[in-house]
C-alpha positions in Angstrom: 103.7 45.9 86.3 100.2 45.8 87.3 98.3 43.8 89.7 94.7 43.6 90.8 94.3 42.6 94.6 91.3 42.0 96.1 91.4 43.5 99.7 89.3 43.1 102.5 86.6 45.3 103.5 88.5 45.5 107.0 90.8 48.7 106.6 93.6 46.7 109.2 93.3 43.7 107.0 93.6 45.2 104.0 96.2 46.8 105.1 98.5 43.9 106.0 97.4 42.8 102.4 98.6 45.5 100.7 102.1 45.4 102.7 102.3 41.4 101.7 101.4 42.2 98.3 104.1 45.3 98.0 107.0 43.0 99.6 106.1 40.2 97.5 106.8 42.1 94.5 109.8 43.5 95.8 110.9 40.3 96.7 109.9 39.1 92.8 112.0 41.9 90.8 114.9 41.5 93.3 115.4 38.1 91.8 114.2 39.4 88.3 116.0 42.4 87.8 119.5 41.2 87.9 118.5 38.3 85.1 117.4 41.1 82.5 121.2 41.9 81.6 121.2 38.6 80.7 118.6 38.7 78.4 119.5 38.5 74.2 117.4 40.3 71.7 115.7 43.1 73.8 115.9 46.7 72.4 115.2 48.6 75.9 118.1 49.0 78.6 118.1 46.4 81.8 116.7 48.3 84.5 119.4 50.6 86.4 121.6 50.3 83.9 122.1 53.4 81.6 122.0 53.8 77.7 125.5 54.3 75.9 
């Protein structure tokens, strides 16, 4: 995953950015991540779970 962010030329600000940004994404592959087992016709494993 890769994200560009923008952040503030105020180091506080930025920051609080930075934090908002990082639990956002957290937040995004907690509801992601479970929905990849579920997913046909991939050849990598789901992530967490291991290879057989």
């Amino acid at each position: 995953m890769r994200a560009r962010i923008p952040l503030h030329s105020n180091e506080n600000t930025a920051r609080v950015q930075l934090a908002t940004a990082f639990n956002l994404m957290r937040d995004l592959l907690a509801e992601v991540a479970p929905r990849l087992g579920r997913v046909t016709g991939r050849t990598y494993p789901a992530i967490g779970r291991r290879t057989t």
